[in-house]
MARVEXFI-296627 format. One line per 3 residues: number of its first residue (from 0); for each residue y, x, z of C-alpha. Coordinates in steps of 0.2 Angstrom, whole numbers, always signed. Layout:
N
NUM) Y,X,Z ~ ...
# end
This chain:
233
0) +437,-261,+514 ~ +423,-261,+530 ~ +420,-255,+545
3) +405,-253,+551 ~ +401,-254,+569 ~ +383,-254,+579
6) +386,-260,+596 ~ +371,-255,+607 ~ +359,-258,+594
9) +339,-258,+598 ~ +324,-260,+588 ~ +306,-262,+593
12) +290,-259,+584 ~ +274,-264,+588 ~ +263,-251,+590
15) +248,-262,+593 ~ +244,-280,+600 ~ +254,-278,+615
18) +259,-258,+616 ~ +279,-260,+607 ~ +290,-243,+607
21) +308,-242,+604 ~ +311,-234,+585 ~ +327,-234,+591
24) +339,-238,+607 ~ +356,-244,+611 ~ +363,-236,+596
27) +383,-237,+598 ~ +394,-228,+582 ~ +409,-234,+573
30) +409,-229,+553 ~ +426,-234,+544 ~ +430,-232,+527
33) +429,-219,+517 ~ +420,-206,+530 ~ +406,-196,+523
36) +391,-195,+539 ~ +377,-185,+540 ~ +361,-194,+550
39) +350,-179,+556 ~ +335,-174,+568 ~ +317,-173,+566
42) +305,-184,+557 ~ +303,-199,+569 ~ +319,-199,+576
45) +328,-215,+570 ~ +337,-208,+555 ~ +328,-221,+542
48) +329,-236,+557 ~ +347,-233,+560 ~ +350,-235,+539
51) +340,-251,+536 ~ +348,-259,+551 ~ +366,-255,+544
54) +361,-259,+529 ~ +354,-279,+534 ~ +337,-274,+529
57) +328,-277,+545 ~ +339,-286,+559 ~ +339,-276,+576
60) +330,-285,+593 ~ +346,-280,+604 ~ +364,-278,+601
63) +374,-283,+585 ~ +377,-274,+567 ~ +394,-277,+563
66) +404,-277,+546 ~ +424,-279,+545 ~ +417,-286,+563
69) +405,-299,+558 ~ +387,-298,+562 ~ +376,-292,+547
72) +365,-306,+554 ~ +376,-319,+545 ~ +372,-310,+526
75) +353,-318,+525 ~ +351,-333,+514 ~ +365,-338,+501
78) +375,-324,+509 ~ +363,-308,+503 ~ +370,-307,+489
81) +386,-300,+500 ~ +375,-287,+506 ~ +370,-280,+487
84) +389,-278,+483 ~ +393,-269,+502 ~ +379,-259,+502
87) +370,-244,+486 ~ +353,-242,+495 ~ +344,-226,+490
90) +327,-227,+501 ~ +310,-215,+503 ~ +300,-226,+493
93) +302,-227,+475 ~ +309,-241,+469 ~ +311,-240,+451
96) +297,-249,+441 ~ +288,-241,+430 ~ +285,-251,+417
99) +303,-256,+414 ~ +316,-242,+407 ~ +330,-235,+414
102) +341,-247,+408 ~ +334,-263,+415 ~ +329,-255,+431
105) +348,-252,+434 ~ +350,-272,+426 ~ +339,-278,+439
108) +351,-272,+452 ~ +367,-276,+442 ~ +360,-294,+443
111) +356,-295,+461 ~ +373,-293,+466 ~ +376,-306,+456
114) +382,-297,+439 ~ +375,-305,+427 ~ +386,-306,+411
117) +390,-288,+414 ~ +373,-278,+420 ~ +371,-267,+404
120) +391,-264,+404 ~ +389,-257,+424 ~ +370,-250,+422
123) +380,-238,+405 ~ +393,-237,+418 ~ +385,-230,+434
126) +372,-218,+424 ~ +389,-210,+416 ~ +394,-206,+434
129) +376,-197,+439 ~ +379,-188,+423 ~ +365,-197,+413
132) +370,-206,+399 ~ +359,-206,+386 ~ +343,-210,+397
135) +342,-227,+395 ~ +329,-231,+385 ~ +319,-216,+392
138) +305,-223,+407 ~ +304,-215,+425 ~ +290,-207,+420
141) +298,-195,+406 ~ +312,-189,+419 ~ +310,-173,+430
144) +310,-177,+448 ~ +328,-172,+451 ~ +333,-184,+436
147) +325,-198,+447 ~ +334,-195,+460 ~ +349,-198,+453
150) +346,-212,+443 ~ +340,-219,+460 ~ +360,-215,+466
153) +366,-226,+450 ~ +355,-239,+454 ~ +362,-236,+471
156) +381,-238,+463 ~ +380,-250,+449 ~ +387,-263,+459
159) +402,-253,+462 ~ +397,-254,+482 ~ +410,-247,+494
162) +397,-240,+507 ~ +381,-230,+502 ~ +366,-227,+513
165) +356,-214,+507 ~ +339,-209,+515 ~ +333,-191,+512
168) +342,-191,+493 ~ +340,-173,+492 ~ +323,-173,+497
171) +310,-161,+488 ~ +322,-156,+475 ~ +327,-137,+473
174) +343,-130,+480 ~ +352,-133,+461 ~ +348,-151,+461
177) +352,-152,+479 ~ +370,-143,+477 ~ +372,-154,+461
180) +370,-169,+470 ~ +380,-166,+484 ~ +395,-161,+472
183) +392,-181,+466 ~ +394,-185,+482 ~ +407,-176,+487
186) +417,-184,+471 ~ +411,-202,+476 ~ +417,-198,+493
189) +436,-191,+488 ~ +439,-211,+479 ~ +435,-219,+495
192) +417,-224,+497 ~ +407,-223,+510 ~ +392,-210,+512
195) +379,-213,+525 ~ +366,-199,+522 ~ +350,-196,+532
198) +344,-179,+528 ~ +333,-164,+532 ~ +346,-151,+522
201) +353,-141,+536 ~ +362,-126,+524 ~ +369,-142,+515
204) +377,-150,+529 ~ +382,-134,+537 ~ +391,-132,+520
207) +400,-147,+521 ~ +405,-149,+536 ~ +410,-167,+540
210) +402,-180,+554 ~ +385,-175,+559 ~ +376,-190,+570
213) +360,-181,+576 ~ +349,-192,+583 ~ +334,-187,+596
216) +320,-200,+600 ~ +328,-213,+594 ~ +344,-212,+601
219) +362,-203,+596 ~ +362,-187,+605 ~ +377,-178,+596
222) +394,-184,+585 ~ +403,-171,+579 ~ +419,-172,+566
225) +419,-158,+555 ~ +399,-154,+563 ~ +385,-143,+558
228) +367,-148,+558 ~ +363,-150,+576 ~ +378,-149,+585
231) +378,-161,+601 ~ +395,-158,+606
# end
């Protein structure tokens, strides 16, 4: 099962032709398997950066993003696939298509972690765990907004991935969608994967109580076991 590891990790964006800034710097945390970690601090402050990094989606300009201690570099090309099955992505943007159901979004992402034979079998599979059977033949646009949500999180697990990274799940949701979401989470958690979660729900996490990276500017400015939102120390 991995370990995740980010060894003074720095990412630059270019701000204009020559201006570039740091989105974030020398980033150093160890995540092993089976810890639930809460990414906070203010818009802008790195949570989404430090996620897609982990996750291989964008490859850092300084230091090395590690799995089982190999570099996350080496997943590109024939070894993507790899990253489909290590990693349940649930981003900001939308990422369900619109004019495909329920069903085959979730088949989509069965088969690009190279399920093919059995993507309806694991789609069935991974809506029955978000509590939504029976929505597969309905289309994002006849689903409330927390229903989204949570058939982002199947797509997210269809692949049966050990570690999910999960940016702002909860956000504009009430506090019943929220509560009922982490309660997923929490389950998904007690079998042993891996939850990365940026997110802007303090009562939650003060709730839950496990790691809390807060991040300030781009760099990690608190790690705390067992934290609250905003604790440093």
């Amino acid at each position: 099962m991995p370990e995740i590891r980010l060894d003074n990790v720095s990412k630059l964006y270019k701000v204009d032709k020559k201006l570039k800034q740091y989105a974030v710097r020398e980033l150093s945390a160890t995540i092993s398997q089976g810890e639930f970690v809460f990414l906070v601090g203010s818009s802008g402050a790195g949570k989404s950066t430090m996620l897609k990094l982990i996750g291989g989606e964008i490859a850092p300009d300084k230091g090395s993003v590690l799995v089982d201690d190999v570099s996350i570099s080496r997943f590109f090309g024939p070894w993507k696939v790899r990253l489909a099955r290590t990693f349940g992505i649930v981003s900001q943007q939308p990422v369900l298509v619109r004019k495909r159901t329920i069903e085959e979004n979730l088949m989509m992402a069965a088969r690009a972690g190279g399920m093919q034979r059995k993507s309806q079998a694991a789609s069935e599979k991974a809506l029955g765990l978000v509590g939504l059977s029976g929505v597969e033949k309905c289309y994002p646009a006849e689903l409330s907004i927390g229903e989204v949500r949570r058939v982002e999180l199947a797509r997210a697990l269809v692949n049966s991935p050990p570690v999910l990274l999960l940016d702002e799940l909860t956000a504009n949701l009430d506090d019943d969608n929220i509560w009922d979401i982490m309660h997923l989470l929490n389950e998904l958690n007690t079998r042993g994967t891996t939850i990365i979660m940026a997110t802007h729900a303090s009562q939650f996490v003060n709730i839950m109580r496990r790691r809390v990276v807060t991040l300030v500017d781009g760099r990690i400015f608190g790690d705390v076991k067992n934290g609250k939102y905003g604790d440093i120390v």
